[in-house]
N, C-alpha and C positions, 0 to 999 in steps of 0.2 A: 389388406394392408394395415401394417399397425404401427403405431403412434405412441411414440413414451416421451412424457412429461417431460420440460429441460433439464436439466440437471443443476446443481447451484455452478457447477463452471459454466453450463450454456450460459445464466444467467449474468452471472458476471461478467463472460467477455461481452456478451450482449450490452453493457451498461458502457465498458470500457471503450468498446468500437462506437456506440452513440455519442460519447463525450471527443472521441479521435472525428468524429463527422464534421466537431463542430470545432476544430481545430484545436482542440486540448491534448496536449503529449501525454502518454500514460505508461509509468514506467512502474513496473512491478517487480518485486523484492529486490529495491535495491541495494543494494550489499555496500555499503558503510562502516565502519567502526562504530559512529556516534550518527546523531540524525541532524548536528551542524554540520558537519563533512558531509553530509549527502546533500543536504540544501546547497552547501556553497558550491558546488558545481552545477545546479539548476539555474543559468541566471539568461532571462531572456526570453522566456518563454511563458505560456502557460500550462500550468503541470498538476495533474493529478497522480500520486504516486502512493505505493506500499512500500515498508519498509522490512529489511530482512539483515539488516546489518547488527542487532546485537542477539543474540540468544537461537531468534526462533528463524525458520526458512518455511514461506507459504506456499502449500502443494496439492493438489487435489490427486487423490484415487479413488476411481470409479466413479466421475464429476462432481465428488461430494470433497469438501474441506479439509485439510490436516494440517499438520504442524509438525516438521522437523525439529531437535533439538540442538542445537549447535552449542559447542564448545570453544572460548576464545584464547587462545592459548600462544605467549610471544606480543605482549600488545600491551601496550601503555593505553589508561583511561585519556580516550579525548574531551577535553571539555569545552573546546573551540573550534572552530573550522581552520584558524591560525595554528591550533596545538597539533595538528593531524598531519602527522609524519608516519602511523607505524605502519608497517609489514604482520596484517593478520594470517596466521594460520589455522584454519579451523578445519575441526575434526566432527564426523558427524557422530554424537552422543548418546542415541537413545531410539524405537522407533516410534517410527508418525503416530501424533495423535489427534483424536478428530479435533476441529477446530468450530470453537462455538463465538469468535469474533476476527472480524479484521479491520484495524485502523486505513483509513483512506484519509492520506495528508493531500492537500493543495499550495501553490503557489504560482504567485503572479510577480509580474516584475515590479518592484521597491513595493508588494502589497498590495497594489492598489487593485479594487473590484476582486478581491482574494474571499469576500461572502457570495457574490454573483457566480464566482467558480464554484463554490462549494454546492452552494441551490444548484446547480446545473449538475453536479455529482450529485447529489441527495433526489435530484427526480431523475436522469438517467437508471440509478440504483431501483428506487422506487418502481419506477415502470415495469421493472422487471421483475418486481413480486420479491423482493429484499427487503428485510427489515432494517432499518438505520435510524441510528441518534446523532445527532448533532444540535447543539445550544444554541447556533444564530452566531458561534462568535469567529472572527477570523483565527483566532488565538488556538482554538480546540478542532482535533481531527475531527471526520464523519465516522462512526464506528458500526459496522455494517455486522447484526447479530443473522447466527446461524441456528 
């Protein structure tokens, strides 16, 4: 019987399902305009998320990392969660290319314990033989290197 190493997707969802264990909602690329508009519909929860709303779309072939190249085309710049009105059409631009990071945002409701999410995502990750940066601040993503 043979045995092959996990792959960085084993690993990730592995991290992703240990953080859902511990009642953390985990939404992956989620497709936004701007990364105000995809917060302001997060309210109420605790969330750890990817984003895939401006440029790039995150995707694994052969459980290793890539990166889509999206094109935004029909779309006013949002710069608030107030200003977000458009109808994006996006068109896919380029193919996949491997992917040597991924931002991991968190949030908590009005903030608060939004570093104790994050620790809880930075050793979830961890565990799983990920490398990841993060500064200690509620302000900055975990940035998980490939």
């Amino acid at each position: 019987m043979s045995t092959t190493a996990p792959t960085t997707e084993d690993r990730l969802n592995a991290a992703f399902n240990a953080l859902r264990t511990q009642g953390v909602t985990v939404n992956f690329n989620v497709e936004e305009c701007c990364r105000s508009c995809a917060t302001a519909g997060m309210k109420g929860e605790r969330i750890v998320w990817t984003y895939a709303g401006q440029v790039t779309h995150f995707l694994f072939i052969n459980g290793e990392p890539h990166e889509d190249t999206w094109v935004e085309e029909d779309c006013d710049y949002c710069v608030s969660a107030a200003a977000c009105n458009c109808d994006l059409t996006l068109r896919l631009a380029g193919r996949p290319t491997p992917a040597e990071e991924l931002f991991v945002y968190f949030l908590t409701p009005g903030g608060a314990g939004s570093e104790d999410l994050a620790r809880a995502a930075v050793k979830a990750l961890t565990d799983q033989g990920l490398t990841v940066e993060w500064d200690g601040s509620a302000s900055s993503a975990v940035l998980v290197l490939f």
